[in-house]
C-alpha positions as MATLAB code, in Angstrom:
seq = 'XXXXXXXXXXXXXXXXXXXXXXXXXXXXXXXXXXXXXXXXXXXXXXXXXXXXXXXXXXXXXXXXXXXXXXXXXXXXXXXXXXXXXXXX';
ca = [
       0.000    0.000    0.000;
       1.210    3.382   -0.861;
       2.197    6.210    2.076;
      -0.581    8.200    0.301;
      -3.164    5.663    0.646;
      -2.183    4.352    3.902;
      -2.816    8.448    5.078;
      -6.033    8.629    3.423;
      -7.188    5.136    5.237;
      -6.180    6.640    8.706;
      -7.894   10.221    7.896;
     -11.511    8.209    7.145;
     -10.500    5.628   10.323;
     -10.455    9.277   12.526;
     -13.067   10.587   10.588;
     -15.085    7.380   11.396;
     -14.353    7.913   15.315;
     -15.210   11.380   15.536;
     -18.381   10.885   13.750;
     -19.119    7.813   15.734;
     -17.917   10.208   19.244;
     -19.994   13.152   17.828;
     -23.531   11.006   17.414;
     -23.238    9.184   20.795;
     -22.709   12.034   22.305;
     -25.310   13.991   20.499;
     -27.337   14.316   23.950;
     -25.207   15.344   26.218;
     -24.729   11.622   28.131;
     -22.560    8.630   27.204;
     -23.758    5.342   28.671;
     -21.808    2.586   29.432;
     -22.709    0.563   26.183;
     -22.042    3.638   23.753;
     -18.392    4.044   26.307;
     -17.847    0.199   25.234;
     -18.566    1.068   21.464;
     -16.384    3.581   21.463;
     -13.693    2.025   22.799;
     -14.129   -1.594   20.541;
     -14.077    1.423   17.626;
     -10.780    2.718   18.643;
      -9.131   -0.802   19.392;
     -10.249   -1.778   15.890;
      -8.580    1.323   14.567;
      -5.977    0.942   16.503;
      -5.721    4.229   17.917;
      -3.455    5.617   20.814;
      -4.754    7.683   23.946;
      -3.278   10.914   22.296;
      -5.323    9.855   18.791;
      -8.766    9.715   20.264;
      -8.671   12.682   23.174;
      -7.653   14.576   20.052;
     -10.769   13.223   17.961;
     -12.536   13.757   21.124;
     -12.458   17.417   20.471;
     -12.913   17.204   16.965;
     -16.196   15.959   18.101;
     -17.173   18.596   20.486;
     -15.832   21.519   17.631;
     -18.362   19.661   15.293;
     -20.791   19.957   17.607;
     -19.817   23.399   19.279;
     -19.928   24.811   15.230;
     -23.534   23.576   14.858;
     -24.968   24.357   18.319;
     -23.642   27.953   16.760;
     -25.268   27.946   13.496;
     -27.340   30.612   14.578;
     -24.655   32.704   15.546;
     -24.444   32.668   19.533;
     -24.630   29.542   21.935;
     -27.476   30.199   24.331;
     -27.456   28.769   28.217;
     -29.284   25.688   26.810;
     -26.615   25.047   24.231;
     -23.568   25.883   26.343;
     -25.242   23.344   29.066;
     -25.552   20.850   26.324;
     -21.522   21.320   25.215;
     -20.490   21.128   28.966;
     -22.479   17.866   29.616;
     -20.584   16.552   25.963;
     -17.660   17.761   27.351;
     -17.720   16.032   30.923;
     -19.072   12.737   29.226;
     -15.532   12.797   27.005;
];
């Protein structure tokens, strides 16, 4: 497999976990079971501690950017991102 290829296979693997952190997260909790998913997900992508916290904020910037779509964040929003946040 070719460097380039091998890069673009790890970029959609990330994208794949932030995506994945981003939905279970999507209300603010993370149960045990989605916890477990998300940690079978990173095993099978073989990701380091470093490689997820950092797609862990990936997640909460995707969220953060479209909690903002209306251009502020309102208590119920910034409650929401904090809850996301502490789940992480």
């Amino acid at each position: 497999m070719s460097l380039f290829k091998g890069l673009k296979r790890a970029l959609r693997s990330v994208g794949e976990y932030v995506d994945t952190t981003a939905q279970v997260v999507r209300d603010g909790h993370l149960s045990p079971e989605e916890l477990r998913s998300l940690h079978r997900l990173a095993a099978k992508l073989d990701m380091t501690i470093d490689e997820r916290q950092r797609a862990h904020g990936q997640a909460i910037e995707r969220l953060m950017t479209a909690s903002m779509a209306d251009g502020y964040l309102d208590e119920q929003e910034m409650d929401f991102l904090n809850r996301a946040m502490q789940a992480l």
